[in-house]
C-alpha angles and dihedrals in degrees: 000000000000089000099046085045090049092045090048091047091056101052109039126069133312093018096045098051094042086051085056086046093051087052091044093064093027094061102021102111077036097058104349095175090056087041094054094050090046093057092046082051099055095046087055112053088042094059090047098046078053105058120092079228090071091056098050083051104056094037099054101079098039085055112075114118113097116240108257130266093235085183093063104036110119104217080206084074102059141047099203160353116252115192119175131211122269100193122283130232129231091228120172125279097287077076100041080251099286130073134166113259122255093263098055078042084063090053110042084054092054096042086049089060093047085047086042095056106035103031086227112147115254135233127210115198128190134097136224129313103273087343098290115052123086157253103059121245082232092059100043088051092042087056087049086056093046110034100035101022085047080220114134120276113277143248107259130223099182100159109074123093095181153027095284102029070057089060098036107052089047088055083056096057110026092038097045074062097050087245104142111150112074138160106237120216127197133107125312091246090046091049102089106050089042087053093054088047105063091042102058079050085052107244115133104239132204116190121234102181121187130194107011120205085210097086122104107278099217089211108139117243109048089296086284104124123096120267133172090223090053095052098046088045095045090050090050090048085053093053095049091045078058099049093045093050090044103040097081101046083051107047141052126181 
């Protein structure tokens, strides 16, 4: 996992372009006209990686499934509520130290109105911070549900590390229970590849995305304009576009 964390690091923005930009000084008076193109290179691809429009770009086509009509779902039609974890923070002692991100924050709350409205259990998946460091995501979501949602305390998937861990261990729990229909709750951009993932586990999915990148973004020229969000958002787009390409090459159910 350290290795795969330190590869990806290195490659995508901003790593990968400052490592061009270091080449570029390092071997200028060596080979100037590469170094040149290297540097024009870098500067590029930092500024796009940097523009809300690039946002709206990469998430288009990950974000296709529609936002549920919470009005019409029929609880008879699930067995359950899957939400899977979105990173957690190491925050001071107000939080015991430990709290879930603002993204898991965006689906638990999500994932507390669907529970709110149809009665159905709930599941919180997610493992331990880099495999070893409790407590789980699912448990620190599970205590947002619980303590702040006032909904019972959930049923907890702490194992998975992954995607597809994510799918997996879930297989492990819901379908040992013969509980195989779920809304499934994670991000809009996340959607697609989750969605793969417990089917190929066979569970009958239907997507309850939260928080899509694809909205008009309302940033003044054009959405061209560097931004930090951006540039966070946009690295985070690239490596699902990789996990979705190479999901299916990696896994088999």
């Amino acid at each position: 996992m350290e290795w795969r964390f330190l590869v990806k690091h290195l490659i995508f923005p901003p790593g990968g372009p400052l490592l061009l930009l270091l080449f570029s000084v390092f071997f200028y008076y060596r080979y100037p006209r590469l170094s040149r193109g290297v540097l024009v290179t870098a500067i590029t691809t930092l500024w796009l990686f940097s523009t809300p429009k690039l946002t709206q770009w990469l998430a288009a086509p990950l974000e296709t499934y529609p936002p549920l009509n919470i009005k019409t779902l029929n609880p008879e039609d699930y067995d359950a509520i899957v939400v899977l974890g979105g990173g957690r923070e190491i925050y001071g002692e107000q939080w015991g130290g430990h709290d879930v991100s603002v993204k898991a924050v965006q689906r638990v709350r999500y994932a507390a109105k669907l529970a709110h409205a149809t009665g159905l259990r709930t599941l919180t998946s997610g493992g331990l911070h880099l495999g070893k460091i409790k407590p789980s995501e699912a448990f620190l979501m599970g205590k947002v549900l619980n303590e702040e949602f006032a909904l019972p305390f959930p049923i907890l998937e702490e194992k998975s590390r992954t995607t597809w861990e994510n799918a997996t261990q879930t297989a492990a729990i819901l379908l040992s229970y013969h509980q195989p229909r779920i809304l499934l709750v994670t991000h809009a951009w996340h959607m697609k590849r989750s969605v793969w993932s417990y089917e190929q586990q066979g569970f009958e999915v239907t997507p309850a995305p939260v928080a899509p990148h694809n909205a008009p973004h309302g940033r003044p020229f054009f959405g061209l304009v560097p931004e930090a969000t951006a540039l966070r958002d946009n690295v985070q787009l690239l490596n699902e576009w990789a996990g979705l390409l190479l999901y299916p090459l990696s896994y088999r159910p």
